[in-house]
DRENZABA-659112 format. One record per residue (C-alpha): residue number from 1; residue in three letters; x, y, z. Coordinates in steps of 0.25 Angstrom, whole numbers, always signed. Example, Ala and Ser with C-alpha at 12.3 -4.5 7.8 and 13.67 -1.06 7.14 Angstrom:
! residues 2
@nr:1; rest:ala; c1:+49; c2:-18; c3:+31 .
@nr:2; rest:ser; c1:+55; c2:-4; c3:+29 .
***
This chain:
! residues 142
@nr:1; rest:unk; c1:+455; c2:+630; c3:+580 .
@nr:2; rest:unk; c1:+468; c2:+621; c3:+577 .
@nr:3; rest:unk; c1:+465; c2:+606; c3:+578 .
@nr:4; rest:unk; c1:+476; c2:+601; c3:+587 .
@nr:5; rest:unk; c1:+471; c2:+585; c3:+586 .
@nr:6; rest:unk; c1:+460; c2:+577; c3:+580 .
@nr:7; rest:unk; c1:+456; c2:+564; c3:+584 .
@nr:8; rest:unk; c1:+445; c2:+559; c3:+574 .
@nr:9; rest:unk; c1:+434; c2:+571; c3:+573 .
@nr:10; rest:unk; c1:+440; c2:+577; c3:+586 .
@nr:11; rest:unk; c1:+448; c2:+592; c3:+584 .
@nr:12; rest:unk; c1:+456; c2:+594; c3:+596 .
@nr:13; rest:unk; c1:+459; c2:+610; c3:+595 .
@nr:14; rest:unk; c1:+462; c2:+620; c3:+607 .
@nr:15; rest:unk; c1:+447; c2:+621; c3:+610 .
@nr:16; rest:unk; c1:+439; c2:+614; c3:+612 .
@nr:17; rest:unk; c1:+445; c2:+600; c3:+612 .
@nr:18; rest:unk; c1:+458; c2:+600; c3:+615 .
@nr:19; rest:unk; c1:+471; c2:+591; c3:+621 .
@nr:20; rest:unk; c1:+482; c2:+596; c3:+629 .
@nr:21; rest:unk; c1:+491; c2:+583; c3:+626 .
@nr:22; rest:unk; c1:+492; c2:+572; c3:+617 .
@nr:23; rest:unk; c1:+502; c2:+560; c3:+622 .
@nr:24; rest:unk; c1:+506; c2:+551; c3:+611 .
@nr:25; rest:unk; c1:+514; c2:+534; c3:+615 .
@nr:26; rest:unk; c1:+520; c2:+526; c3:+605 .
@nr:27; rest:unk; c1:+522; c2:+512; c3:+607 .
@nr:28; rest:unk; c1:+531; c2:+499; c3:+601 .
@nr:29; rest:unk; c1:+530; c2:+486; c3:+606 .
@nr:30; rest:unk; c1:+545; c2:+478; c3:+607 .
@nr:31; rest:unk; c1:+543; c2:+467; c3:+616 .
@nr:32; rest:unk; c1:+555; c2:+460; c3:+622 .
@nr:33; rest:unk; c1:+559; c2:+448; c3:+615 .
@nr:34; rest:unk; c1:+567; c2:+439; c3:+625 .
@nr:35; rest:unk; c1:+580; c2:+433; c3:+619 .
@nr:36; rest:unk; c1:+588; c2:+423; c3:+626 .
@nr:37; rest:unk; c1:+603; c2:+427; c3:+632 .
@nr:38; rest:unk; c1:+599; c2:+442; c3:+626 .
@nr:39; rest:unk; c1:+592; c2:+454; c3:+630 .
@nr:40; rest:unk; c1:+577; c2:+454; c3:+626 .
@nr:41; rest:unk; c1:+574; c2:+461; c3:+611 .
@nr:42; rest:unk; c1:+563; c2:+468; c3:+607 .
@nr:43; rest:unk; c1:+554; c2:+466; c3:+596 .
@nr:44; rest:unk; c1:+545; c2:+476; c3:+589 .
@nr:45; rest:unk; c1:+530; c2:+471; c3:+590 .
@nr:46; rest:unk; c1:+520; c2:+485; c3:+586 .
@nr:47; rest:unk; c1:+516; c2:+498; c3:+592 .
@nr:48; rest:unk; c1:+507; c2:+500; c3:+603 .
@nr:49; rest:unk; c1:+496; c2:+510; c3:+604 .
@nr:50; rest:unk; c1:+502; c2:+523; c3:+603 .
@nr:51; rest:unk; c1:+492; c2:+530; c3:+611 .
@nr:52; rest:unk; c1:+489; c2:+546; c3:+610 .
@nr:53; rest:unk; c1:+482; c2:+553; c3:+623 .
@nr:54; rest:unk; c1:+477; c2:+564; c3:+620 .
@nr:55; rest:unk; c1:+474; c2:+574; c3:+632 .
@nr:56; rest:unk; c1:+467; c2:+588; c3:+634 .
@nr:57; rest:unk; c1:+459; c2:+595; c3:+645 .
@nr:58; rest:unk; c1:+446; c2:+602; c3:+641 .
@nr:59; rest:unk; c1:+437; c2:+614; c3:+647 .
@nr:60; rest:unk; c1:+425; c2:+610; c3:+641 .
@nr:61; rest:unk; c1:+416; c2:+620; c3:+648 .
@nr:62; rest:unk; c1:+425; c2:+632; c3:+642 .
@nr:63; rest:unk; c1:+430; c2:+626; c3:+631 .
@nr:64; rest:unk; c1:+421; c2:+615; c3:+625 .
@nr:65; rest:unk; c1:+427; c2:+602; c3:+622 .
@nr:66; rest:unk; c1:+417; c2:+593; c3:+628 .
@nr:67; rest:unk; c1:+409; c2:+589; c3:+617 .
@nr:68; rest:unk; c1:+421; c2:+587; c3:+608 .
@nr:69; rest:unk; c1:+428; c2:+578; c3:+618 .
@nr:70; rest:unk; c1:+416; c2:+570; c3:+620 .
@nr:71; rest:unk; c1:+416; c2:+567; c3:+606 .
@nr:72; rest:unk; c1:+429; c2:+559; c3:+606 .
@nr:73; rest:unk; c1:+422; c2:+549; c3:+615 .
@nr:74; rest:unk; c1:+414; c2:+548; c3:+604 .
@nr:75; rest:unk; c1:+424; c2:+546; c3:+594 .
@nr:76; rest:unk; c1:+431; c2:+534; c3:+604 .
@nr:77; rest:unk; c1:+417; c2:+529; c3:+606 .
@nr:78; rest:unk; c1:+414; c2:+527; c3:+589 .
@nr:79; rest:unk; c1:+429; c2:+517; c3:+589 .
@nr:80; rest:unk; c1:+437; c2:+521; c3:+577 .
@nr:81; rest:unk; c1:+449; c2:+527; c3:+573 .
@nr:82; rest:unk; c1:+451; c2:+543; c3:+571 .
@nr:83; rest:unk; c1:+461; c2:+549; c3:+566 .
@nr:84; rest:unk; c1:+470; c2:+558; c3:+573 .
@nr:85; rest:unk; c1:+476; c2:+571; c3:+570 .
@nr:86; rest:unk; c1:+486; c2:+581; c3:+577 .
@nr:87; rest:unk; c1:+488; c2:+597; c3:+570 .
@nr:88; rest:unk; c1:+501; c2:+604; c3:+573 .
@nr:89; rest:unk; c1:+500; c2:+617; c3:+579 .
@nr:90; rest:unk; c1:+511; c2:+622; c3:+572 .
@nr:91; rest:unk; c1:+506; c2:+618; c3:+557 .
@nr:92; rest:unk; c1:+492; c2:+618; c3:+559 .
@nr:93; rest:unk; c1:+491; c2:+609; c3:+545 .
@nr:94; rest:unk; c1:+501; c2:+600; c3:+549 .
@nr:95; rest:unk; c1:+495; c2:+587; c3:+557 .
@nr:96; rest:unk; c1:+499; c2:+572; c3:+564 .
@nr:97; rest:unk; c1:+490; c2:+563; c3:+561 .
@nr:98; rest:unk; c1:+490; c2:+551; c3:+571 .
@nr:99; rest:unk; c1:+480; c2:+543; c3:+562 .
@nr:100; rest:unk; c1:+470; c2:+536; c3:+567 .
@nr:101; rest:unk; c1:+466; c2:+532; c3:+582 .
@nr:102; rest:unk; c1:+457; c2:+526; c3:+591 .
@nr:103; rest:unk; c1:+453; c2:+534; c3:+603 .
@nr:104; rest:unk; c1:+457; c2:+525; c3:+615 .
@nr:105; rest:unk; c1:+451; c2:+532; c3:+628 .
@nr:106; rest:unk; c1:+446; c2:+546; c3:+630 .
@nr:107; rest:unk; c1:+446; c2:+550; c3:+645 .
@nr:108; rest:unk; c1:+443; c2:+564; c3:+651 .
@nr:109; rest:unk; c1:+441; c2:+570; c3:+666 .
@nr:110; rest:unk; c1:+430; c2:+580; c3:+669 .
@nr:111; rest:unk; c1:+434; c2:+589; c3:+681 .
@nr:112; rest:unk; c1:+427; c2:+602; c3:+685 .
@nr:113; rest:unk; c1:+414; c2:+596; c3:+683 .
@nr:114; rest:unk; c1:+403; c2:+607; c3:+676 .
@nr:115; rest:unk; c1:+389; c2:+605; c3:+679 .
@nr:116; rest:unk; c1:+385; c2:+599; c3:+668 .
@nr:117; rest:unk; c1:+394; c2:+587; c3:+674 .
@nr:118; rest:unk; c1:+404; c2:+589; c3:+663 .
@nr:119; rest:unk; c1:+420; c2:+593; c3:+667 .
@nr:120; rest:unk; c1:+424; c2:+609; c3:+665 .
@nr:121; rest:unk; c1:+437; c2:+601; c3:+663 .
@nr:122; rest:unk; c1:+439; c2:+589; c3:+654 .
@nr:123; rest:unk; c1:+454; c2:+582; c3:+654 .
@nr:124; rest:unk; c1:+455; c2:+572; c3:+644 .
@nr:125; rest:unk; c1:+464; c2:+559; c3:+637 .
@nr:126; rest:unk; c1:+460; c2:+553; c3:+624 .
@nr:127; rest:unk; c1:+468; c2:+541; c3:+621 .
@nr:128; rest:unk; c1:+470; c2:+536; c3:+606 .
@nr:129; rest:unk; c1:+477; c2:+526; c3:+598 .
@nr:130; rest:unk; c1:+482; c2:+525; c3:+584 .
@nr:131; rest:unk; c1:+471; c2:+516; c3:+577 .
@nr:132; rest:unk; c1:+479; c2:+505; c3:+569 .
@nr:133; rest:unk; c1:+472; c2:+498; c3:+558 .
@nr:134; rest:unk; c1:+459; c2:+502; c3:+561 .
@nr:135; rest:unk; c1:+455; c2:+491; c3:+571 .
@nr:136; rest:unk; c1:+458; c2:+481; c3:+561 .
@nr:137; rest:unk; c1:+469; c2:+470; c3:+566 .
@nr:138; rest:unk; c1:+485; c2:+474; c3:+566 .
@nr:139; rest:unk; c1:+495; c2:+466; c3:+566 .
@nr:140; rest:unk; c1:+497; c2:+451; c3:+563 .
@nr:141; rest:unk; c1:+482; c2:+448; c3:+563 .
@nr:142; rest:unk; c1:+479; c2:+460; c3:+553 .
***
């Protein structure tokens, strides 16, 4: 199979985990400085968080998948950084790599529920951020 993403030791390929949408925000912070008789200016102070969601919709019980989503709790669950990657279709050598991250929330919704208890259909949301510094202090008190 064609890689599509990898966050840490996690593949995302066509099957059997996959994701149907990756949403990207960027973010500067430019406070408004009052100035007297004047229209407020605006300063540059940093970025923000830039968070990525990844989304996708699984069929476990036709597919798989299961195993291999539960395994990114795991990764959130051990507190570091991965690293992240994205392939092009196009150029199946050619990637973007979006460094290193911290996986913020996983979320998912179970519909369809099987027998054993588990969804026949799995909806998820992982949310991430870029890792900056790796947890050590930024900024004036680095």
């Amino acid at each position: 199979m064609t890689p599509l993403l990898a966050l840490g030791p996690h593949i995302f390929e066509i099957a059997p985990l996959n994701f149907q949408e990756i949403e990207r925000q960027t973010e500067t912070h430019w406070p408004a400085i009052p100035r007297f008789g004047n229209r407020p200016g605006r300063q540059f102070t940093g970025y923000g968080e830039d968070p990525i969601r990844i989304s996708g919709l699984l069929y476990p019980d036709e597919f798989g998948g299961r195993q291999e989503f539960e395994a990114i709790r795991a990764t959130q669950a051990a507190a570091q950084p991965v690293l992240m990657i994205g392939w092009s279709l196009a150029v199946a050598t050619a990637a973007q790599v979006f460094g290193r991250v911290v996986i913020l929330s996983v979320r998912d919704r179970q519909t369809s529920i099987n027998r054993q208890g588990y969804g026949r259909r799995l909806s998820f949301d992982i949310e991430v951020a870029p890792a900056s510094g790796g947890g050590a202090p930024v900024g004036l008190f680095s």
